[in-house]
Backbone as JSON Lines, residues from 0, in Angstrom:
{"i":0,"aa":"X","n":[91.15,114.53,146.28],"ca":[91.54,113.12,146.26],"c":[91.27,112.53,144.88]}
{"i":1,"aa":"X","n":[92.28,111.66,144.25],"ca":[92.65,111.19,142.94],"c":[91.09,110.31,143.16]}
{"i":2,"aa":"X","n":[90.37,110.14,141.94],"ca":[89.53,108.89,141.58],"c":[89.98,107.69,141.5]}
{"i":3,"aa":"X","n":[89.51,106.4,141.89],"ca":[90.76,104.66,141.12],"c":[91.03,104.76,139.55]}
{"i":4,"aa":"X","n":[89.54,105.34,138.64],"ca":[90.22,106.2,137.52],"c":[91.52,106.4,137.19]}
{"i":5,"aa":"X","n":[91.47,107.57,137.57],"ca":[92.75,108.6,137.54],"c":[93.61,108.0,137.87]}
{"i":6,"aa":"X","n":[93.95,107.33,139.08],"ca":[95.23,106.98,139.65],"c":[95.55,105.24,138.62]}
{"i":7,"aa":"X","n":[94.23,104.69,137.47],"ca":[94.5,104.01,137.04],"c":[95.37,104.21,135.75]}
{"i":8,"aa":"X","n":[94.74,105.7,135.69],"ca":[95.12,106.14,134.38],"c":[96.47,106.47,133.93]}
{"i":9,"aa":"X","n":[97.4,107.03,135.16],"ca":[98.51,107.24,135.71],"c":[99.27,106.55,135.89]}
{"i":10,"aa":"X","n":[98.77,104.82,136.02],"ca":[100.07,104.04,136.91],"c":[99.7,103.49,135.0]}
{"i":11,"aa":"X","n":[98.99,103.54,133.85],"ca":[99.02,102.93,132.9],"c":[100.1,103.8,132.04]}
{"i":12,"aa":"X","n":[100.26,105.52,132.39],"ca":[101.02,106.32,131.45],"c":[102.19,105.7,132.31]}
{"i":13,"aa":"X","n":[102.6,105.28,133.68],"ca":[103.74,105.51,134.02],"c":[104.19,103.99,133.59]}
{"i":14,"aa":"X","n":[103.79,103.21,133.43],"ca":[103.75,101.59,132.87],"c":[104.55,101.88,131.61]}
{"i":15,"aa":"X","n":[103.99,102.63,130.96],"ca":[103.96,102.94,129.15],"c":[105.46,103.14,129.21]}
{"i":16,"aa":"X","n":[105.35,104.5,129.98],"ca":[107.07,105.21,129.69],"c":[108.29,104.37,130.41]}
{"i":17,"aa":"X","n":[107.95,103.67,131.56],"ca":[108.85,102.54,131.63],"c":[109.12,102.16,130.7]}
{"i":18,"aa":"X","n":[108.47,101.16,130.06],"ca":[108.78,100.46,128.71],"c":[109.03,100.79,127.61]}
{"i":19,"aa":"X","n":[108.91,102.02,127.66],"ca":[109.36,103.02,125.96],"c":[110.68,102.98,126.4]}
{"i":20,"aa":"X","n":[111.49,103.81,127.47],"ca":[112.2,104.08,127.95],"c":[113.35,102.49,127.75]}
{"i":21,"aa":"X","n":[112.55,101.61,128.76],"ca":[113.62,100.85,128.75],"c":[114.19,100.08,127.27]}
{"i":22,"aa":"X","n":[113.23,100.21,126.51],"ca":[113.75,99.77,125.04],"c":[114.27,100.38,124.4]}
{"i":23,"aa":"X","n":[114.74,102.19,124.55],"ca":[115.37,102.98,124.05],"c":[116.17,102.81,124.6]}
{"i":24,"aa":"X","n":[116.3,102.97,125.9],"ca":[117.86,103.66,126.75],"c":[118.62,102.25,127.34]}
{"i":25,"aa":"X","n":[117.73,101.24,127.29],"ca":[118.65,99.53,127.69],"c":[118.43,98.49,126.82]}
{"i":26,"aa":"X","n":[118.11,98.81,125.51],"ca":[118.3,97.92,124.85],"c":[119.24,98.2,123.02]}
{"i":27,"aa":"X","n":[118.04,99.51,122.53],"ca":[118.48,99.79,121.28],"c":[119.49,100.89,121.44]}
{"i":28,"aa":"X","n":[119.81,101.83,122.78],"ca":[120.69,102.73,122.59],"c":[122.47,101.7,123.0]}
{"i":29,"aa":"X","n":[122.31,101.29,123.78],"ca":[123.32,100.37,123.81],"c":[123.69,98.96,122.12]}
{"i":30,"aa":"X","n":[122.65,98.91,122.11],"ca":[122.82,98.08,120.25],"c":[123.65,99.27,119.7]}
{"i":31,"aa":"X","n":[123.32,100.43,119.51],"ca":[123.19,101.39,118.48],"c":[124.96,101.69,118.75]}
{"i":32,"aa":"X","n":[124.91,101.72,119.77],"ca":[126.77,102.29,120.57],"c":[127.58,101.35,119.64]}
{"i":33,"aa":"X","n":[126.81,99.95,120.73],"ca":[127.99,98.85,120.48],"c":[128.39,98.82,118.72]}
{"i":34,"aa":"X","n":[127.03,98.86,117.98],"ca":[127.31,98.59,116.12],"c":[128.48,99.44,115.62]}
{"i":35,"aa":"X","n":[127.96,100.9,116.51],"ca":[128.97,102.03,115.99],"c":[130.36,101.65,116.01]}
{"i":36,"aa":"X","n":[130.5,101.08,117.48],"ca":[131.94,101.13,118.09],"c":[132.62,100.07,117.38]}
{"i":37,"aa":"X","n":[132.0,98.91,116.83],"ca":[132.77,97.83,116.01],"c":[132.75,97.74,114.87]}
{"i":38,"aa":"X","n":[132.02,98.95,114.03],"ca":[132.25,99.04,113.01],"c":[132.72,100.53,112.74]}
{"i":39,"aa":"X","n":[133.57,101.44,113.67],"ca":[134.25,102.75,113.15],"c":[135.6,102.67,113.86]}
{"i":40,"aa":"X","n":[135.74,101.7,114.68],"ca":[136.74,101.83,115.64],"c":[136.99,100.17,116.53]}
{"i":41,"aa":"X","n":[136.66,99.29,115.82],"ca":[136.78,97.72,116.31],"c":[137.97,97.33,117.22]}
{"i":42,"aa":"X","n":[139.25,97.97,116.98],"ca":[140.16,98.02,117.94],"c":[140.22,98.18,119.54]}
{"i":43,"aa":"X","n":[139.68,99.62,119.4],"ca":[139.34,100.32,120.77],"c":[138.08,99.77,121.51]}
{"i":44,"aa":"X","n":[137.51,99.2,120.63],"ca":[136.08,99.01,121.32],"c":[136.2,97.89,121.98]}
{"i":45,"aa":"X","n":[137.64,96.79,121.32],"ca":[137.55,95.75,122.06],"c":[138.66,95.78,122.85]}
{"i":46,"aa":"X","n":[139.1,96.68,123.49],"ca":[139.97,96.7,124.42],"c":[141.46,97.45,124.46]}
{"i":47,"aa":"X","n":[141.54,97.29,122.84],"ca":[143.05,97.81,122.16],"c":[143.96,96.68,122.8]}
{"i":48,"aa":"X","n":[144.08,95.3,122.24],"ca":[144.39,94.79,122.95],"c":[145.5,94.44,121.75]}
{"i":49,"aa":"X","n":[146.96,93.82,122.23],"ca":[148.12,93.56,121.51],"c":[148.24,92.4,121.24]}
{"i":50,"aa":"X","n":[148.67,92.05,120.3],"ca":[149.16,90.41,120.07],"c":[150.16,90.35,119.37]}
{"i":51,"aa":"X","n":[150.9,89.19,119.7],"ca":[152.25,88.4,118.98],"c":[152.19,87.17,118.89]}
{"i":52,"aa":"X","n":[152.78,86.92,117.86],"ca":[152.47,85.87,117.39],"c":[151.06,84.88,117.41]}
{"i":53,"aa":"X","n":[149.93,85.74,117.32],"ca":[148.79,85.17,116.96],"c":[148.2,84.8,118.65]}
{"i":54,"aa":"X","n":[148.85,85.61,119.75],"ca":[148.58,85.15,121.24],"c":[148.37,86.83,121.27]}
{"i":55,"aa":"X","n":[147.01,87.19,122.12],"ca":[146.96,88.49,122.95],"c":[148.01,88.55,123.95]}
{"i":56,"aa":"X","n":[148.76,89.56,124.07],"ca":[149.83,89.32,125.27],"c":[149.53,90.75,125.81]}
{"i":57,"aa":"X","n":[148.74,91.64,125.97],"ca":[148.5,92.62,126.41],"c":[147.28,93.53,126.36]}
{"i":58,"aa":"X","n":[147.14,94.36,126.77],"ca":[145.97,95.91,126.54],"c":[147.48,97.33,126.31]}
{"i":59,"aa":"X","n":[146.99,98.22,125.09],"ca":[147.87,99.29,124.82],"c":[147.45,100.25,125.78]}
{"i":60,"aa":"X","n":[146.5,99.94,126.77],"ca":[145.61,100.81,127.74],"c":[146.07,100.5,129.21]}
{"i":61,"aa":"X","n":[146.64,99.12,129.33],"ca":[147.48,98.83,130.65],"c":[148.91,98.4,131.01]}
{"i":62,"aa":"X","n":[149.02,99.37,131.23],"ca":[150.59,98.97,131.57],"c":[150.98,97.42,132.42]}
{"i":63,"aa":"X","n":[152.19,97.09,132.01],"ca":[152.38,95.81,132.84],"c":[154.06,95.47,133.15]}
{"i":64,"aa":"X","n":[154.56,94.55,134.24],"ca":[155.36,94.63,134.77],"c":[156.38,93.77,133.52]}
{"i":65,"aa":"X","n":[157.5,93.89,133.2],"ca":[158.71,93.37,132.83],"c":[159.74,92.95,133.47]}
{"i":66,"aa":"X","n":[159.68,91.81,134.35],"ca":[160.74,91.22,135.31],"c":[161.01,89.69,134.77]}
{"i":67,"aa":"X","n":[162.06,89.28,135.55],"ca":[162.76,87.76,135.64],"c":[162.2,87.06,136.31]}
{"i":68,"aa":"X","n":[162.4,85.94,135.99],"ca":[162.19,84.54,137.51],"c":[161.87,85.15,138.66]}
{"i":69,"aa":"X","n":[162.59,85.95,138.91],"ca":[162.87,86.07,140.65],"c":[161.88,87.53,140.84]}
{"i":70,"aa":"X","n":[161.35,87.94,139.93],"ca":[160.8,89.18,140.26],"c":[161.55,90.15,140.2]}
{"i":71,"aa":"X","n":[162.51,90.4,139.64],"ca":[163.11,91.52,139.77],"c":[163.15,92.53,138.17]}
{"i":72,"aa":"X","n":[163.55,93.25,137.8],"ca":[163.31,94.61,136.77],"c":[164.2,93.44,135.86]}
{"i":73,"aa":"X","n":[163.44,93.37,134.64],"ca":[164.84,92.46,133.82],"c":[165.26,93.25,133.06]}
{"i":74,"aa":"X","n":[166.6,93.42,132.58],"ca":[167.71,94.33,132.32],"c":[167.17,94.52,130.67]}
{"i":75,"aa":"X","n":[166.86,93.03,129.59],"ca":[166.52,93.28,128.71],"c":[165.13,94.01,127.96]}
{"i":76,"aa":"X","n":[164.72,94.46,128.73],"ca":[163.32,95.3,128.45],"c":[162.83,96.47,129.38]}
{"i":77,"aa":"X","n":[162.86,97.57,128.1],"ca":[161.67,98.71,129.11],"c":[161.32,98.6,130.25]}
{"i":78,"aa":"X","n":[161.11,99.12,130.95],"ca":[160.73,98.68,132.28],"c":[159.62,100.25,132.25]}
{"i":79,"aa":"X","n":[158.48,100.02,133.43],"ca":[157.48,100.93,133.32],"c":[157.65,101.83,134.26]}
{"i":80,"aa":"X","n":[156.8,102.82,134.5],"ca":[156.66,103.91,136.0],"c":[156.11,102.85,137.15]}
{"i":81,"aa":"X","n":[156.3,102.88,138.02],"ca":[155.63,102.01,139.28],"c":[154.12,101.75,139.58]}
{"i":82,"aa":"X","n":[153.69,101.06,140.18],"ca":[152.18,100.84,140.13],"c":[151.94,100.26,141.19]}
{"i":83,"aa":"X","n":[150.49,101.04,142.3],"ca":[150.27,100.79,143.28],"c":[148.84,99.81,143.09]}
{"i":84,"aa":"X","n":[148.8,99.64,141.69],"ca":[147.44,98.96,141.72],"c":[147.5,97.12,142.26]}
{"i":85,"aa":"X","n":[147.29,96.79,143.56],"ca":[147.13,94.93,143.53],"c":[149.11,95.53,143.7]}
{"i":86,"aa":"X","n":[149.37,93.96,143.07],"ca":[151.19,94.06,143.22],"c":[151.74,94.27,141.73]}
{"i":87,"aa":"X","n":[150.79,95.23,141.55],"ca":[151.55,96.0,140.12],"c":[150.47,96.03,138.74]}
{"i":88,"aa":"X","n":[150.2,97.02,138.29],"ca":[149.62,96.61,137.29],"c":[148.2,95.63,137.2]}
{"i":89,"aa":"X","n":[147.66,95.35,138.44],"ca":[146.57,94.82,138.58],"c":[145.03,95.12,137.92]}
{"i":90,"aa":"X","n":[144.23,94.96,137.12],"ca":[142.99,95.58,136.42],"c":[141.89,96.07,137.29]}
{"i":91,"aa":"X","n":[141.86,94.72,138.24],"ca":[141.02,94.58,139.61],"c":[141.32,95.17,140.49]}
{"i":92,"aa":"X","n":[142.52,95.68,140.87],"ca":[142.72,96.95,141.95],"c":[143.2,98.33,141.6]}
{"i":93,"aa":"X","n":[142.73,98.73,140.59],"ca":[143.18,99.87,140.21],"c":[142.8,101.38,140.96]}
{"i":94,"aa":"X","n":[144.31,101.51,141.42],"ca":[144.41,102.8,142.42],"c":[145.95,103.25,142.67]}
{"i":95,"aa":"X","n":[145.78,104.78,143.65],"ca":[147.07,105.18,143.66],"c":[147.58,105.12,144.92]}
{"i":96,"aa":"X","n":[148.57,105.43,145.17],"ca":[149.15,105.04,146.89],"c":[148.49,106.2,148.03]}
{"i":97,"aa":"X","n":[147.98,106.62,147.37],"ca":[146.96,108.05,148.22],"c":[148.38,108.73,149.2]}
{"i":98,"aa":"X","n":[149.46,108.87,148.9],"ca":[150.41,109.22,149.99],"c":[150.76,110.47,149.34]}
{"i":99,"aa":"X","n":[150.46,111.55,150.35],"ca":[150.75,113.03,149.95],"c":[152.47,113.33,149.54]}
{"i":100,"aa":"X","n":[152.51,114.23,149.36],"ca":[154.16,114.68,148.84],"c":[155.15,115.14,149.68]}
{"i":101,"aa":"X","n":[154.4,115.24,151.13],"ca":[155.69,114.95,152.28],"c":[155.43,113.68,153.53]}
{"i":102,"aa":"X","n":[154.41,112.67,152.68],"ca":[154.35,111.76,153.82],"c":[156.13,111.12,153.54]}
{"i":103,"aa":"X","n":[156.43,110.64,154.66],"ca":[158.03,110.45,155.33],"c":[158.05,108.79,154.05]}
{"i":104,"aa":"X","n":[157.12,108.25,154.19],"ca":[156.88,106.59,153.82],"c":[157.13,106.98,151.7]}
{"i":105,"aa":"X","n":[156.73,107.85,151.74],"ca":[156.59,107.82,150.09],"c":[157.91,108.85,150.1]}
{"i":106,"aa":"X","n":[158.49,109.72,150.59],"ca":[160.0,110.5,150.69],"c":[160.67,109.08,149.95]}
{"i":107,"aa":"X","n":[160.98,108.4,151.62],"ca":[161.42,107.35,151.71],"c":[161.95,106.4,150.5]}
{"i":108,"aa":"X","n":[160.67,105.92,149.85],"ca":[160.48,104.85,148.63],"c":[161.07,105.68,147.48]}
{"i":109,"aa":"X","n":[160.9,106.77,147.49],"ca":[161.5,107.73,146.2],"c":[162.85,107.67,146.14]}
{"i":110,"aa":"X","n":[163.29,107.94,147.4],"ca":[164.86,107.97,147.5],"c":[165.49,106.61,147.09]}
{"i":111,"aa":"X","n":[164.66,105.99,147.82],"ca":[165.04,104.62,147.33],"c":[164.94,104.06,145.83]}
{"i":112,"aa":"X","n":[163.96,104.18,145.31],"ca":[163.67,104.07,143.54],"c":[164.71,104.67,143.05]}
{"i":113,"aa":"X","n":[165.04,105.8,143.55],"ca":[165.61,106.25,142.78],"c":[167.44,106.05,142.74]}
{"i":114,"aa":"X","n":[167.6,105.46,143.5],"ca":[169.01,105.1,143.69],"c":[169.06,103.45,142.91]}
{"i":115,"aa":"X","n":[168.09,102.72,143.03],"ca":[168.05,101.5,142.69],"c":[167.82,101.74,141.0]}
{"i":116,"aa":"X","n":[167.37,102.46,140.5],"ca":[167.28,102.57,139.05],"c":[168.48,103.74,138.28]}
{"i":117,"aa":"X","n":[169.17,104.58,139.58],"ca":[170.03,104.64,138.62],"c":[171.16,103.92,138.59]}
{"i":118,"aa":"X","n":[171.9,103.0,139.98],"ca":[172.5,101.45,139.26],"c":[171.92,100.62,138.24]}
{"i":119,"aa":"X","n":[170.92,100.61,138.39],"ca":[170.03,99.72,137.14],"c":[170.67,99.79,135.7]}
{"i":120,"aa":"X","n":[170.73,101.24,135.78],"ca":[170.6,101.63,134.42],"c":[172.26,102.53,134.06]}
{"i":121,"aa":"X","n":[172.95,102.32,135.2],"ca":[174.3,103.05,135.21],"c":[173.98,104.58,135.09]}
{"i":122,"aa":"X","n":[173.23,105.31,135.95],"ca":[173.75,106.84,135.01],"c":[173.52,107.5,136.74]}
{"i":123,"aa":"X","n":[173.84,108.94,136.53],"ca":[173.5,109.71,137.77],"c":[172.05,109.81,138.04]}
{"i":124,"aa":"X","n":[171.81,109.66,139.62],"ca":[170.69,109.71,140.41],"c":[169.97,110.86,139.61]}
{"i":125,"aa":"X","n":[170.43,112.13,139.43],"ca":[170.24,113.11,139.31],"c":[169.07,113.22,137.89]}
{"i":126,"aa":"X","n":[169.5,112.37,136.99],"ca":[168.98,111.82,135.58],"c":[167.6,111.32,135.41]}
{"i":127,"aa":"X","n":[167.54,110.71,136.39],"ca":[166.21,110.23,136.59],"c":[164.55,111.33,136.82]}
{"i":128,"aa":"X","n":[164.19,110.59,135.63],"ca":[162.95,111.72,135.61],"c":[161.96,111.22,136.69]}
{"i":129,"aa":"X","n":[160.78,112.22,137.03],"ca":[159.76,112.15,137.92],"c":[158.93,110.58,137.23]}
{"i":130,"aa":"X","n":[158.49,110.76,136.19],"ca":[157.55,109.87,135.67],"c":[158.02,107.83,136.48]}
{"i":131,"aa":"X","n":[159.57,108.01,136.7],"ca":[159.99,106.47,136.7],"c":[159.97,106.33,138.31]}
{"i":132,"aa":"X","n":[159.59,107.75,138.88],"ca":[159.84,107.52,140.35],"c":[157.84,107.6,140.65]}
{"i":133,"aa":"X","n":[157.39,107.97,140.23],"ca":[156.14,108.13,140.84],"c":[154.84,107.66,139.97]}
{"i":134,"aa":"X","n":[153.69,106.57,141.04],"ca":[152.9,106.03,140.38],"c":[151.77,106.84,140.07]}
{"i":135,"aa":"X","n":[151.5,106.39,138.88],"ca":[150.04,107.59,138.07],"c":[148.55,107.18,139.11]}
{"i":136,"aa":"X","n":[147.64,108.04,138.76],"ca":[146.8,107.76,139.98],"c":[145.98,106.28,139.91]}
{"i":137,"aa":"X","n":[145.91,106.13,138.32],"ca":[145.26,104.78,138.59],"c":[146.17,103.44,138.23]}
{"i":138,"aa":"X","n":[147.35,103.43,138.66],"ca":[148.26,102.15,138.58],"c":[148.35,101.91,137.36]}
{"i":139,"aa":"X","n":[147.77,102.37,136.48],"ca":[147.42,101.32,135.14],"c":[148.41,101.67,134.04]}
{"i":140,"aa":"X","n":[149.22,103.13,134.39],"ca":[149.18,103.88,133.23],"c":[150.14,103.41,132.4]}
{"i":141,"aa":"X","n":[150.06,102.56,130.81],"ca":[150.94,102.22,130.22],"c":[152.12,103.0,129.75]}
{"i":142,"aa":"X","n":[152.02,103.74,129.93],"ca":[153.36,104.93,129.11],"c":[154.47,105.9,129.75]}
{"i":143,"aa":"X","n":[155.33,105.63,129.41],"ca":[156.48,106.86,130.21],"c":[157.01,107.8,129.18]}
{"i":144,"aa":"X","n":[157.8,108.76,129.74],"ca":[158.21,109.96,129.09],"c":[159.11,109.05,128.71]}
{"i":145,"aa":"X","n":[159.52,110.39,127.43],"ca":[160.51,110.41,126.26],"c":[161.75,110.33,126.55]}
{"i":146,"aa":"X","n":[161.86,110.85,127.72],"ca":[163.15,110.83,128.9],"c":[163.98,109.46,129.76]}
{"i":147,"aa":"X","n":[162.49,108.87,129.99],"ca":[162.52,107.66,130.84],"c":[163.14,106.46,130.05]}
{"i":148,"aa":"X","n":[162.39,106.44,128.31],"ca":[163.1,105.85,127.43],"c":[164.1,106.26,127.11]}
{"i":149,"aa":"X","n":[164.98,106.99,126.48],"ca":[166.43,107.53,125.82],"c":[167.18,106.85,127.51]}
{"i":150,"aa":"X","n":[166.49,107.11,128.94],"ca":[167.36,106.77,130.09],"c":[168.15,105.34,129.39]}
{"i":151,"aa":"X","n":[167.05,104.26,129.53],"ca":[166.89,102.85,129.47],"c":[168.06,102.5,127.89]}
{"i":152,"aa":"X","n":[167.99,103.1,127.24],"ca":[168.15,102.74,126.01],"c":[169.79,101.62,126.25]}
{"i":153,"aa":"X","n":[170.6,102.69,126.8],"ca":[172.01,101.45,127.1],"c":[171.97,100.44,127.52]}
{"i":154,"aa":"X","n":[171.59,100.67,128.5],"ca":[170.59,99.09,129.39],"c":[170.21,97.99,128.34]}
{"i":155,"aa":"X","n":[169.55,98.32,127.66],"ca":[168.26,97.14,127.07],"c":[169.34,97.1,126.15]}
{"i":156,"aa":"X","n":[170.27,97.86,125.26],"ca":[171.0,96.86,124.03],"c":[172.41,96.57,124.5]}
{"i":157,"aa":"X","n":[172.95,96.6,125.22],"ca":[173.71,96.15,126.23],"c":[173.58,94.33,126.89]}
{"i":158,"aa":"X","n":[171.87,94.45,127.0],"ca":[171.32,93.19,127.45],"c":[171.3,92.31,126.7]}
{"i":159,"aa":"X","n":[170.36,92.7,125.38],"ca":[170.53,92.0,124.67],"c":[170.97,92.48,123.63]}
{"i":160,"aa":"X","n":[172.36,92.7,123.52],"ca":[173.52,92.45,122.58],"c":[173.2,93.25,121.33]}
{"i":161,"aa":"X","n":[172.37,94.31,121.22],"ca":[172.12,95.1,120.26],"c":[173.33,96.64,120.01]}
{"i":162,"aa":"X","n":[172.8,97.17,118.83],"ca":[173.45,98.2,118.42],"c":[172.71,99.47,119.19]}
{"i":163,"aa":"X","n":[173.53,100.19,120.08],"ca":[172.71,101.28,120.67],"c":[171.49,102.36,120.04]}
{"i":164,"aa":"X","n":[172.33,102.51,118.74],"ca":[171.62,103.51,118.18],"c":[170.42,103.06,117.53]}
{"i":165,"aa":"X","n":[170.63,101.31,117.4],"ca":[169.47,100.25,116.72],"c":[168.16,100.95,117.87]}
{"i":166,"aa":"X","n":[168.85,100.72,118.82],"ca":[167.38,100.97,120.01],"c":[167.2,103.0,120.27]}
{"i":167,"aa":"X","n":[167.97,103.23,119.87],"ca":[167.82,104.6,120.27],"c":[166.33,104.87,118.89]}
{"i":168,"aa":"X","n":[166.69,104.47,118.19],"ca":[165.95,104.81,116.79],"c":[164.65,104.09,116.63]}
{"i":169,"aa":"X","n":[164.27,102.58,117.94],"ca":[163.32,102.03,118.05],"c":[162.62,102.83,118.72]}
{"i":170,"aa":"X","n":[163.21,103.62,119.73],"ca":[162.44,104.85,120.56],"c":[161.59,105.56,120.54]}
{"i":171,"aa":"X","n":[162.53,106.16,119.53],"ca":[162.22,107.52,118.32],"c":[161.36,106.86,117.58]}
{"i":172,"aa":"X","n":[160.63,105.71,117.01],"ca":[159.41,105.63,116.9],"c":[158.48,105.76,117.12]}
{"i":173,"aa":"X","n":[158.74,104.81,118.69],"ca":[157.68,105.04,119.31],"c":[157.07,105.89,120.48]}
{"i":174,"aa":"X","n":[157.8,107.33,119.96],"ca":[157.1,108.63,120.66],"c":[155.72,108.93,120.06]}
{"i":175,"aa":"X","n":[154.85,109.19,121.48],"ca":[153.62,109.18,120.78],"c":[153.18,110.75,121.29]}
{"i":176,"aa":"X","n":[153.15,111.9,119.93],"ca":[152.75,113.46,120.36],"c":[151.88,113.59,121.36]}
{"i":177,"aa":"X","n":[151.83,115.14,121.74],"ca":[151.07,115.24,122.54],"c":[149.65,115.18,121.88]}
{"i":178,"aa":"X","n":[148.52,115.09,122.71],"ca":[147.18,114.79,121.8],"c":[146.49,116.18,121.1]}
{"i":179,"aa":"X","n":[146.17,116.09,119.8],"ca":[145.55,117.34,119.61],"c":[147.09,118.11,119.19]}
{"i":180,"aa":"X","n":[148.22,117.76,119.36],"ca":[149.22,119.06,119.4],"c":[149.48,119.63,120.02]}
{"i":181,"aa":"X","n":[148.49,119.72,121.12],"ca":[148.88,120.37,122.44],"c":[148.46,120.08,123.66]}
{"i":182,"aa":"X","n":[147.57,118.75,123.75],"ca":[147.14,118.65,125.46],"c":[148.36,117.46,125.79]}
{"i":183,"aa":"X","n":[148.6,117.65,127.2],"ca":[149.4,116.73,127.74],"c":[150.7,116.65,127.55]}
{"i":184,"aa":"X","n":[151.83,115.81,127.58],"ca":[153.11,115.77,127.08],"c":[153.09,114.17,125.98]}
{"i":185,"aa":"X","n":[154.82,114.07,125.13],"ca":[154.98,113.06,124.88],"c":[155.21,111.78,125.35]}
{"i":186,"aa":"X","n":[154.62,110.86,124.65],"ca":[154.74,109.51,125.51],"c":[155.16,108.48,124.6]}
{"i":187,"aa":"X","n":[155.44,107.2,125.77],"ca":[155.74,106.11,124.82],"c":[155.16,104.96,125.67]}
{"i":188,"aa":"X","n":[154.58,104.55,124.9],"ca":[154.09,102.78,125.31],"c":[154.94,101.64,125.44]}
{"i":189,"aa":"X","n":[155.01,101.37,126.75],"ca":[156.36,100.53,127.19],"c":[155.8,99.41,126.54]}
{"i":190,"aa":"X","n":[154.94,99.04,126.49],"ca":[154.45,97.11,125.91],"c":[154.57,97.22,124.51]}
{"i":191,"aa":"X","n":[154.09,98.35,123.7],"ca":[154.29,98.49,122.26],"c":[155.8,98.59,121.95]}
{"i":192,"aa":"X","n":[156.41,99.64,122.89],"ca":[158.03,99.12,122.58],"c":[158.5,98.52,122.85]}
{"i":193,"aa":"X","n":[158.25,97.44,123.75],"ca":[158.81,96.39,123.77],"c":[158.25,94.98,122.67]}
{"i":194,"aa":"X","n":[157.51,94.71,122.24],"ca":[156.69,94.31,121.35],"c":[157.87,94.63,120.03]}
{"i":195,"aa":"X","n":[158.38,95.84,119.54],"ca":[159.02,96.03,118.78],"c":[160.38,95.84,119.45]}
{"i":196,"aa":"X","n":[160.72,95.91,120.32],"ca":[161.98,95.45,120.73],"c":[162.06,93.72,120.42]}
{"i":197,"aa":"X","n":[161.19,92.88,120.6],"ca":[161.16,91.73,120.55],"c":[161.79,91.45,119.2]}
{"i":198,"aa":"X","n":[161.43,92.22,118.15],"ca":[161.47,92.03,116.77],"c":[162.62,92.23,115.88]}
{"i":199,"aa":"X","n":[164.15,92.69,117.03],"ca":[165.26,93.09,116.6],"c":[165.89,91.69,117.23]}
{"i":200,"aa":"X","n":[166.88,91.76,115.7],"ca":[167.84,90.81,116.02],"c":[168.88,91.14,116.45]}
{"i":201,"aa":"X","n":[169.86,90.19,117.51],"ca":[170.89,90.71,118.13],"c":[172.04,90.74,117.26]}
């Protein structure tokens, strides 16, 4: 059996390393992050967030919806992959439709997406890539294939009264490699290209 000693001596080392601890690991290791992160990378650290005209109008990290008045896909802009997060693009509900690859309910909605976007966009059903029919797991994901854009391209200068190849070539900017050269596929950031779409005159 411990002495009041001993067991004083113990609750004073375990006192100690609390408090070493919490001033390393909750106070100065978090200082030490945050200094790093705003002074090697100030962008990312604060969100990667977009602006125009001197207004934040986005995150390059969340995708977001491009519609009309009425809610519907507006003809003059990119439009994104679908999102089950909240009613689209939500920060606060970020998630995926958890519906396996032969539930009847997600068949269903596919067939359907996919007939509604290729009137959208005038071309064969057939054209339509996976990325514009199916939501990423966490709703959020800002970017579609290289495919999904070149789809859209008639659409959007058609809409607004541009030169096709003006937008074909805004595209072709903004393909972003795969990372490293080789993980993942190419992408494009629907809010960044549209952001630069904003910036063409008709």
């Amino acid at each position: 059996m411990a002495s009041p000693r001993t067991n004083t001596r113990h609750f004073g080392v375990a006192l100690r390393a609390m408090i070493v601890l919490t001033v390393a690991l909750g106070l100065a290791y978090p200082l030490v992050v945050t200094a790093i992160g705003q002074t090697a990378i100030p962008g990312q650290a604060n969100g990667s967030l977009l602006r125009q005209g001197g207004h934040v109008v986005g995150s390059a990290l969340i995708g977001q919806s491009f519609t009309d008045s009425t809610g519907a896909p507006h003809p003059g802009w990119f439009q994104p992959r679908p999102s089950a997060a909240g009613t689209g693009y939500d920060a606060a509900a970020s998630g995926g439709s958890n519906q396996g690859p032969e539930n009847p309910a997600l068949v269903s909605e596919i067939v359907r997406q996919k007939r509604a976007i290729a009137d959208f966009n005038a071309v064969a059903p057939d054209r339509i890539p996976a990325d514009a029919l199916t939501r990423s797991a966490s709703g959020l994901d800002p970017d579609i294939s290289p495919a999904y854009a070149w789809l859209q391209v008639t659409r959007v200068a058609a809409a607004r009264h541009v030169a096709v190849a003006e937008v074909r070539r805004l595209v072709e900017s903004r393909i972003a490699a795969r990372e490293l050269g080789y993980l993942g596929e190419p992408t494009v950031n629907v809010l960044e290209l549209n952001l630069a779409l904003a910036g063409l005159k008709g």
